[in-house]
N, C-alpha and C positions, 0 to 999 in steps of 0.2 A: 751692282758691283760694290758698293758702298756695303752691301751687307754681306758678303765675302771679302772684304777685305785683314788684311793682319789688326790683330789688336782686339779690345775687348772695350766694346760701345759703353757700358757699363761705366767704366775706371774715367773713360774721358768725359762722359755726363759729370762725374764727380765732378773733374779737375776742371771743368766750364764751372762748376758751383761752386768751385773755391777751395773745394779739399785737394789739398796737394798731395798727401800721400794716403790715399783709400784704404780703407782695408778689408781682408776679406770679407767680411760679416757684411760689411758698408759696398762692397759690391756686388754680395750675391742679393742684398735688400733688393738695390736698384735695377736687376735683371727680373727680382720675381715683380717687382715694380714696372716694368718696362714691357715683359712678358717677353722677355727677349730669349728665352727660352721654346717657344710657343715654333713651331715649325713657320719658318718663312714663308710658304704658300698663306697658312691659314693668319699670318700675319696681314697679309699683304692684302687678302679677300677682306678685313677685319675695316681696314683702313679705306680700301675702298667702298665700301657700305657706307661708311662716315662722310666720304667724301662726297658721296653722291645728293646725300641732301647738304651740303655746304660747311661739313665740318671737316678743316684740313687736319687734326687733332691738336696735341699739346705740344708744346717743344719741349725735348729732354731737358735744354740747358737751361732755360728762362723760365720753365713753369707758365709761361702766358699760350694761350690759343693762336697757335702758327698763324687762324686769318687775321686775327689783332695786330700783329708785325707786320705781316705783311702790308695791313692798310696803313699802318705807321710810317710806312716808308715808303710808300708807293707812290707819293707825289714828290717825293725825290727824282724816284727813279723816271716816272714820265717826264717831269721837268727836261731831265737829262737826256732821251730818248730821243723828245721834241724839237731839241735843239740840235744833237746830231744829224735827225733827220733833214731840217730844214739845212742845215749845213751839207750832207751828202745831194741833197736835192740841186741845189746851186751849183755844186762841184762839178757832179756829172751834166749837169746843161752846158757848163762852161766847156767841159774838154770835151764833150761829145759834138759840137755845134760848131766849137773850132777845129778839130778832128773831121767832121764831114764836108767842112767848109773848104780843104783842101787836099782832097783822099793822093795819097803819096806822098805829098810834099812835105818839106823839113816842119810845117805845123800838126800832121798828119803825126810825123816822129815825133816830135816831142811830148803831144797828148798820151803818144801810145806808151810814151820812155817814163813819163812823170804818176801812169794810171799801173804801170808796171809797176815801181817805184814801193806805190803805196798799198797794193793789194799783197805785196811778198816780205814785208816787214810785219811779225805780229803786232799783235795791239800794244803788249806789255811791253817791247821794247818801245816802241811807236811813244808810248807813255813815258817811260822813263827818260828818252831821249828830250822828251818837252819838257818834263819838270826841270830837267837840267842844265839844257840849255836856255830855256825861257825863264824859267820859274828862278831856278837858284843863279842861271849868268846873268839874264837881262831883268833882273824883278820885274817881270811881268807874271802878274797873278800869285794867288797861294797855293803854298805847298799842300798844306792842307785845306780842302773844299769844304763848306759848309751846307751845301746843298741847295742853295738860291741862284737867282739870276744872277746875281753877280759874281760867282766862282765856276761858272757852269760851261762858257768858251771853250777852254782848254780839255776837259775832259767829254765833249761834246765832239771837239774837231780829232782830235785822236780816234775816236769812236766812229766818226763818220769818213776817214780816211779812206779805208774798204772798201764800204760800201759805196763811195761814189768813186770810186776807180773801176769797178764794176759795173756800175749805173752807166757809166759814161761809154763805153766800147759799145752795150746792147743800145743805145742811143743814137750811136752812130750808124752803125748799120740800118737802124729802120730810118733815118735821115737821110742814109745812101739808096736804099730797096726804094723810098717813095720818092725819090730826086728822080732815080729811073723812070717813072711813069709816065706814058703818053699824054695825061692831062699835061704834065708840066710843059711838054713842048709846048701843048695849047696856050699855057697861061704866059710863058715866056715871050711869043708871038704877039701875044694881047699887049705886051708891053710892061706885064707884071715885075716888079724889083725881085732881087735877089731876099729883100727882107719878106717882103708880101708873099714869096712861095715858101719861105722860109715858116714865117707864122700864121698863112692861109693853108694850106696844103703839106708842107713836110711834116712839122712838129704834129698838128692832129693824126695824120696818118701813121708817124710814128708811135703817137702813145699809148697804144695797148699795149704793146710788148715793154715798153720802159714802166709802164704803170704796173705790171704785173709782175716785174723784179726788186720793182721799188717798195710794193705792197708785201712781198716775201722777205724783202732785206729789213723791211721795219720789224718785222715780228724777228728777224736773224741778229738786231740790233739791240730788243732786250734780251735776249739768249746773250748775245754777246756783252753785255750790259756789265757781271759780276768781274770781268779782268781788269778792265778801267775803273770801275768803280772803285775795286782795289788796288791800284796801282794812285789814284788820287784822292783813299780815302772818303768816297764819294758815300753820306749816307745814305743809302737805295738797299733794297731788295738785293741787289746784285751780291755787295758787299757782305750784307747777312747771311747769305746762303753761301759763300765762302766761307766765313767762319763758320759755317754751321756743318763744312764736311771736316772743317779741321777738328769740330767737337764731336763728328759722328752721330750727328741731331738728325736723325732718319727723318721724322717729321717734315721738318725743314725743307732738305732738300729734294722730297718726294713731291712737297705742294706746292716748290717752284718749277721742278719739271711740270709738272700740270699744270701751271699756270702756263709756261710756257710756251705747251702745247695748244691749249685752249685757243692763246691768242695767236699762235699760228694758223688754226684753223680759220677761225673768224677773222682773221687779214686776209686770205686768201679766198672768202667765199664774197668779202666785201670788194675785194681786186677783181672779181670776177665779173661782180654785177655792175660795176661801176664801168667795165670793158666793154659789157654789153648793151650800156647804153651810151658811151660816147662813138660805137663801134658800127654801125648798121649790119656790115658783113657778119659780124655774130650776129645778130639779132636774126639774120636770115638763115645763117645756119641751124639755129635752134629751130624757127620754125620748116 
């Protein structure tokens, strides 16, 4: 999409370099430079041959090797990631634990009102509403992040908002599905607490299906990584490959989609194995 789009990749390569007003000469260089001429298919075969042995190529705008950046900022962007997660992680245990704790009742509502809440407001307002009301009304935190633990809250809880408003409903149901089970009666009889079938029996039986949305949402979480990043300045990856569709830096944003991809896969084939061994019912399916 980015390579059908209006405009000429060329002029804004320039104007990321500095030249404000290009001119033709200086733009037709940076296409036979760029070979953006060169038919898009056999572009795109070109780059992907490169990519295969681990060269994401050059960026237009910076002249540096797109994986150089990218490792540059890439413990930014886990830092950030890390701490969303373990923030969505908590969230959804809370509302889904309190939510199955009392299926209809007004705690039932409210989990369902407050997970509603924060899965239908995007991230980018989600973000601005916190810089503004926290940031700029209550000074809590900065406006601008620096990319450390200690600016990392705020654009972490924004970012895990989503996904554990999500986390928490698929949570709830396998807490409901395994509450039903005829063991439970057993163990209720035995005299087991509400806590002990809670963290004996529900939550294990519940966590394949939470693990396996949770393990999808992490990889969904740097995908969704570049709107917050940008929205709090965040130095990451995110952020870079933002301004790099603003400059048109094919490069760029081709080696973050495959990054991103990448680690969609490999979350999801590690959510997998990890299902099947806390899981015995897979393990028997498989065999």
């Amino acid at each position: 999409m980015l390579a059908v789009t209006p405009g000429d990749p060329a002029r804004r390569v320039l104007e990321a370099r500095g030249v404000t007003e290009p001119s033709p000469p200086a733009i037709a260089a940076v296409r036979a430079e760029l070979r953006l001429d060169d038919p898009l298919p056999l572009r795109f075969l070109r780059w992907a041959a490169d990519a295969a042995t681990g060269d994401l190529g050059i960026s237009w705008s910076t002249g540096q090797p797109v994986a150089a950046e990218f490792a540059e900022r890439l413990p930014a962007t886990l830092r950030l990631t890390g701490a969303a997660l373990a923030l969505a992680v908590a969230l959804a245990l809370v509302l889904g634990a309190v939510a199955a704790a009392a299926p209809g009742r007004w705690p039932d509502v409210v989990s369902r009102v407050v997970a509603l809440g924060m899965l239908v407001v995007p991230s980018f307002v989600l973000g601005v509403l916190v810089l503004d009301v926290l940031v700029v009304g209550a000074g809590l935190g900065r406006v601008i992040a620096d990319g450390t633990w200690a600016t990392v809250f705020l654009p972490a809880l924004t970012l895990a908002l989503a996904s554990g408003a999500t986390w928490s409903r698929v949570l709830r149901t396998g807490l409901l599905e395994a509450r039903s089970a005829s063991y439970l009666r057993v163990s209720t009889a035995r005299g087991a607490t509400p806590w002990q079938r809670l963290r004996v029996h529900e939550l294990p039986n519940a966590a394949a299906p939470f693990l396996t949305v949770v393990g999808l949402g992490t990889a969904a979480l740097i995908g969704g990584a570049p709107i917050v990043e940008s929205v709090f300045t965040w130095p990451g990856v995110g952020r870079y490959t933002v301004e790099a569709i603003d400059a048109r830096d094919m490069p760029v944003v081709v080696g973050f989609t495959l990054v991103a991809v990448v680690v969609y896969v490999v979350t999801s084939l590690v959510v997998d194995l990890v299902c099947t061994l806390i899981d015995p019912r897979l393990r028997q399916d498989v065999r």
